[in-house]
C-alpha positions in Angstrom: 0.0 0.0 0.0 1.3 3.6 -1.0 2.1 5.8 2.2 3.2 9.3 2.7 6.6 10.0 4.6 7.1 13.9 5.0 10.9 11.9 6.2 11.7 11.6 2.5 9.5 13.3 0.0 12.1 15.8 -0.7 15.8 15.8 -0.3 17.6 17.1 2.5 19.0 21.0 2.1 22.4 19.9 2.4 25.1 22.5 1.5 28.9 22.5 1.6 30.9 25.8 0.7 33.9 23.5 0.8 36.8 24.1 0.1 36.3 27.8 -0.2 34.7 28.3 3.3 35.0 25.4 5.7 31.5 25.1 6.6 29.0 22.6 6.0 25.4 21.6 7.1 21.6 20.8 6.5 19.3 23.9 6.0 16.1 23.4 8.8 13.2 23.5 6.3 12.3 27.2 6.2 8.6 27.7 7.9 5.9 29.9 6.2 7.1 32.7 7.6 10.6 32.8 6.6 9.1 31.6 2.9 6.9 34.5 2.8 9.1 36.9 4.5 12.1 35.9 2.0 9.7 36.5 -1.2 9.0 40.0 0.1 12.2 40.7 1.0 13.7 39.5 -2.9 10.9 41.7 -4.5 11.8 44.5 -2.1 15.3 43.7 -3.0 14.4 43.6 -6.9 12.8 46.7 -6.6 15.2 48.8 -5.2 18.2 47.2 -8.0 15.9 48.5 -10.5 15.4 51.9 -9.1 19.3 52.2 -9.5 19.7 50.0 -12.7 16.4 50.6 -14.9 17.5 48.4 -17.2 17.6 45.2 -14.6 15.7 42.2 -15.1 11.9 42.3 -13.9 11.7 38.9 -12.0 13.0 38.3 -8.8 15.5 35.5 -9.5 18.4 36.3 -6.9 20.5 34.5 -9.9 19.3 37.4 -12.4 19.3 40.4 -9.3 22.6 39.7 -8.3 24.3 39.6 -12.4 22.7 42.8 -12.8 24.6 44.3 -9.9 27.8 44.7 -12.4 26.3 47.9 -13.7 26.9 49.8 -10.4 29.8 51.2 -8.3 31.5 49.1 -6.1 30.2 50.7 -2.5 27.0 49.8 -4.1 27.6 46.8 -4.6 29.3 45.6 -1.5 26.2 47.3 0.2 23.5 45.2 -1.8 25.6 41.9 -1.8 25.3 42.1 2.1 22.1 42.6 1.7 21.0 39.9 -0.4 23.1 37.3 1.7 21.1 38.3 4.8 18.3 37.7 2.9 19.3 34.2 1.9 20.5 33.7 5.8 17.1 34.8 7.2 15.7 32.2 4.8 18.1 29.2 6.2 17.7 29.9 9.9 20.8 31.5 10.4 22.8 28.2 8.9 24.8 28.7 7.2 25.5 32.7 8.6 25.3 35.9 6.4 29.4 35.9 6.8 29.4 32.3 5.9 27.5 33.0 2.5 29.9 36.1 1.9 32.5 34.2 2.6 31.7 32.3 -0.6 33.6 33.1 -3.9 31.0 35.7 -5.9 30.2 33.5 -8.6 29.9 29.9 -6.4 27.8 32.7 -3.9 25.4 33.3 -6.6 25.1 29.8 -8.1 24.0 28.9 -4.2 21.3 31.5 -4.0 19.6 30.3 -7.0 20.4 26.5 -6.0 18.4 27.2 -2.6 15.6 29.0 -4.5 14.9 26.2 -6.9 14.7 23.7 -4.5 12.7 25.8 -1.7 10.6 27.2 -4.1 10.0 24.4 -6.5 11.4 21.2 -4.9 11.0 18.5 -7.4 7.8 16.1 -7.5 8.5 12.8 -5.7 6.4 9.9 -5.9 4.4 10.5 -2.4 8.0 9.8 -0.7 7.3 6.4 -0.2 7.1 3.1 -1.7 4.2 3.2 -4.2 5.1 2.1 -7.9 5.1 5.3 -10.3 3.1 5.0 -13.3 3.6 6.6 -16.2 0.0 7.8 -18.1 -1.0 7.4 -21.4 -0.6 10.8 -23.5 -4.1 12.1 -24.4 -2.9 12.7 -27.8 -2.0 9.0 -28.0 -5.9 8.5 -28.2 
């Protein structure tokens, strides 16, 4: 019989900056709060890149946010890159740290933020997380 185990429906948040920062851990499942208070935070975030870059991207991929960032000065950018890594820190619980993330190399930094974003976000479908045999469905167009 199928069952439901919330254990392993998803993968683990695991993250190592190694060997770049020597940290490692497992990202706590963000809560509804930190969710929603991370997607008003990026928009907020989004909003005020464009404000100073009108030409920056109008979704609020952190990935997209952060390459349009190269337009500006650099005490402008140091100021928004702390800013978006204690945005991403909110979202993991503190784990790994706002200094941990900026520890990060820039580009390995970025590829993080939209790592974590993808899988919060839009963690891939599993099949209930359990033992129940996945079937695959006839195409409607197959008649």
């Amino acid at each position: 019989m199928a069952k439901f185990d919330a254990a392993t429906v998803v993968e683990a948040l695991e993250w190592t900056f190694e060997p770049f920062v020597a940290a490692r851990g497992v990202i706590r499942e963000p809560n509804d709060e930190q969710i929603a208070a991370y997607l008003a935070d990026i928009k907020a975030f989004g909003q005020e890149i464009r404000e100073k870059i009108p030409d920056a991207p109008d979704g609020n991929d952190p990935v997209d946010l952060m390459t349009a960032l190269e337009d500006l000065n650099l005490a402008e950018v140091a100021g928004l890159t702390e800013k978006m890594a204690g945005i991403v820190a909110a979202l993991c619980g503190g784990d790994p740290s706002r200094e941990t993330i900026l520890a990060l190399p820039p580009r390995r930094r970025t590829m993080f933020y939209g790592w974590l974003q993808a899988e919060v976000m839009s963690p891939e479908a599993a099949p209930g997380g359990g033992s129940a045999q996945v079937r695959t469905l006839r195409s409607a167009a197959a008649g």
